[in-house]
Backbone as CSV, one residue per row, in Angstrom:
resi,resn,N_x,N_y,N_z,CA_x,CA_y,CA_z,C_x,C_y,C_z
1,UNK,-0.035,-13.636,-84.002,0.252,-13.512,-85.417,1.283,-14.581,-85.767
2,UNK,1.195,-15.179,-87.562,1.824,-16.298,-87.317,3.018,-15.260,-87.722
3,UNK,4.473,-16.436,-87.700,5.341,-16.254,-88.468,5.380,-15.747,-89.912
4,UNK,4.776,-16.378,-90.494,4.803,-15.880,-91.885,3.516,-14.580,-92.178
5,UNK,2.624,-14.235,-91.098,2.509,-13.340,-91.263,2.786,-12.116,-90.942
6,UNK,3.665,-12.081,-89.780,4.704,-11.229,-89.428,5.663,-10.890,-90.411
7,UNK,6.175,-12.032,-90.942,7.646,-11.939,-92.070,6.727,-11.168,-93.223
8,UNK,5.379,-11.167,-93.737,5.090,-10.190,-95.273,4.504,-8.977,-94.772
9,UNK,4.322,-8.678,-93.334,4.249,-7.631,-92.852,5.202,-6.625,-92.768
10,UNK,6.556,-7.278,-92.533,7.688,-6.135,-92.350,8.434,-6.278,-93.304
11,UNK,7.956,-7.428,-94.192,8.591,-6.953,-96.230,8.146,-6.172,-96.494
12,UNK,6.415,-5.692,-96.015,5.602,-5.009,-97.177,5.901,-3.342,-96.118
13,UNK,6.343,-3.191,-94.959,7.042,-2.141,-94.522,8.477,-1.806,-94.963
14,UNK,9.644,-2.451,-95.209,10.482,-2.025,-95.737,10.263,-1.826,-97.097
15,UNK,9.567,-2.644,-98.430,8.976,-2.227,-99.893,8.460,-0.472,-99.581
16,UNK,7.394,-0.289,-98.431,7.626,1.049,-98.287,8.402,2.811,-98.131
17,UNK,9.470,1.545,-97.178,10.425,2.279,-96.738,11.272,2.853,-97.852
18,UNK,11.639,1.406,-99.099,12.313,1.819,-99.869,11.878,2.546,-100.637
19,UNK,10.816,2.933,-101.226,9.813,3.844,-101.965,10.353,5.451,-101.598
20,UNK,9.961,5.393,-100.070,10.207,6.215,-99.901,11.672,7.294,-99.694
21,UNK,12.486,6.254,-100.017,13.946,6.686,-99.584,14.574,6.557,-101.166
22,UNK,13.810,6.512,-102.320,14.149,6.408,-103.107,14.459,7.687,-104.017
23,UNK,15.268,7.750,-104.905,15.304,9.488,-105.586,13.934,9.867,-106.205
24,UNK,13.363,10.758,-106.468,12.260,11.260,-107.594,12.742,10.385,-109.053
25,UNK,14.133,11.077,-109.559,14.125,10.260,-110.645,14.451,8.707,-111.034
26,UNK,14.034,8.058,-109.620,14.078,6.332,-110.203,12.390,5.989,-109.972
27,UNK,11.687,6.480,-110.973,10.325,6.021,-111.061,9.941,4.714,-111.548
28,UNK,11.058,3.859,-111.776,10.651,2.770,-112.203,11.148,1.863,-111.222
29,UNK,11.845,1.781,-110.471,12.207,1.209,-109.126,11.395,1.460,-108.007
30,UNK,10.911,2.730,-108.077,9.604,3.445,-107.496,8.672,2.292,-107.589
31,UNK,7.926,1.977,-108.801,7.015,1.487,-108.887,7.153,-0.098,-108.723
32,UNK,7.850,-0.389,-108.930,8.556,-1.677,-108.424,8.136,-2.132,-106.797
33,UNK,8.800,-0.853,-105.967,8.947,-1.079,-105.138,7.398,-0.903,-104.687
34,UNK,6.435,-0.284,-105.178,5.330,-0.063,-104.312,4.424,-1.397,-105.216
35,UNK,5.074,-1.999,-106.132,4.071,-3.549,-106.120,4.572,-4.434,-105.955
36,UNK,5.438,-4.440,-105.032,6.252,-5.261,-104.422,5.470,-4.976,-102.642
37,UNK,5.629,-3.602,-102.222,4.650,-4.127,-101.102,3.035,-4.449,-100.914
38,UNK,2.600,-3.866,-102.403,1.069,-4.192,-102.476,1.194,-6.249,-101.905
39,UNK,2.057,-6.808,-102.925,2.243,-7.908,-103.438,2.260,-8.619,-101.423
40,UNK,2.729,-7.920,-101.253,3.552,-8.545,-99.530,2.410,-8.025,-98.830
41,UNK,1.765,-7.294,-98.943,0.636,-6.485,-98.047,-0.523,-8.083,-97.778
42,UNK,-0.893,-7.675,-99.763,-1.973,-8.985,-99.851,-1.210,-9.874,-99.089
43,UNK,-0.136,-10.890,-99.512,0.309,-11.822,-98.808,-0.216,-11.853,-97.315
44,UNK,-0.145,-10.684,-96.418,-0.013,-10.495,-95.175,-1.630,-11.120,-94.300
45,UNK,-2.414,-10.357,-95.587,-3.940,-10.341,-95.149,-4.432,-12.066,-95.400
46,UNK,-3.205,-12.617,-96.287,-4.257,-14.268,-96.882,-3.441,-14.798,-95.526
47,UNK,-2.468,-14.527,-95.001,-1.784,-15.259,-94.139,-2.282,-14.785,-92.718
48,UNK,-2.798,-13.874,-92.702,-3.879,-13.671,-91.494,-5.094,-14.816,-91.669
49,UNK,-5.192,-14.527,-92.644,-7.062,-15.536,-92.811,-6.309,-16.807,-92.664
50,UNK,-5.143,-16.800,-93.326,-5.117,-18.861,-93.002,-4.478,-19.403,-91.556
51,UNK,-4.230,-18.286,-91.082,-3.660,-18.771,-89.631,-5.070,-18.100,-88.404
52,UNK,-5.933,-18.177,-89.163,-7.587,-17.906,-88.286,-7.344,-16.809,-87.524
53,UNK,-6.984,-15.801,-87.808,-6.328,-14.849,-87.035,-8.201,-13.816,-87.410
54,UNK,-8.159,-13.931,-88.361,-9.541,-12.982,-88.490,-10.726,-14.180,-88.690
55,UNK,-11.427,-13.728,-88.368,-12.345,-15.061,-88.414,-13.570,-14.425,-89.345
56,UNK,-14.145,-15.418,-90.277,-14.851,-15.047,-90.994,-16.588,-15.263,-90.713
57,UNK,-17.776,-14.836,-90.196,-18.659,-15.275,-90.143,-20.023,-14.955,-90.898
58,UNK,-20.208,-15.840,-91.893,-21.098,-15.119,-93.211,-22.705,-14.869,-92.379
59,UNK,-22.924,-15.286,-90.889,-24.262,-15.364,-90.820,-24.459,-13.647,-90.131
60,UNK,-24.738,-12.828,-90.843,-25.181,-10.988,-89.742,-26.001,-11.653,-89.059
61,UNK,-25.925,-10.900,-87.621,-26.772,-11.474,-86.620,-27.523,-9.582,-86.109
């Protein structure tokens, strides 16, 4: 795994973390925080594909 996809992997785990450690009534920091790790998640998956980590092959065999 590269570097940088390690680094939006354990952003988009602490964005969780903080969600979850957050009060009921800060729902807007709440939501913040959970598209903030959507945001780092995606990141994680384009930075898998560009470091060939998943390989793509359009032909079904």
């Amino acid at each position: 795994m590269s570097k940088a996809a390690t680094s939006f992997l354990i952003l988009a785990v602490m964005a969780l973390a903080t969600d979850q450690l957050l009060a009921p009534s800060m729902e807007t920091m709440s939501t913040l925080a959970k598209a903030a790790a959507a945001i780092f998640a995606s990141l994680f998956v384009a930075a898998l594909f560009v470091g060939r980590r998943i390989k793509f092959d359009p032909v079904l065999r």
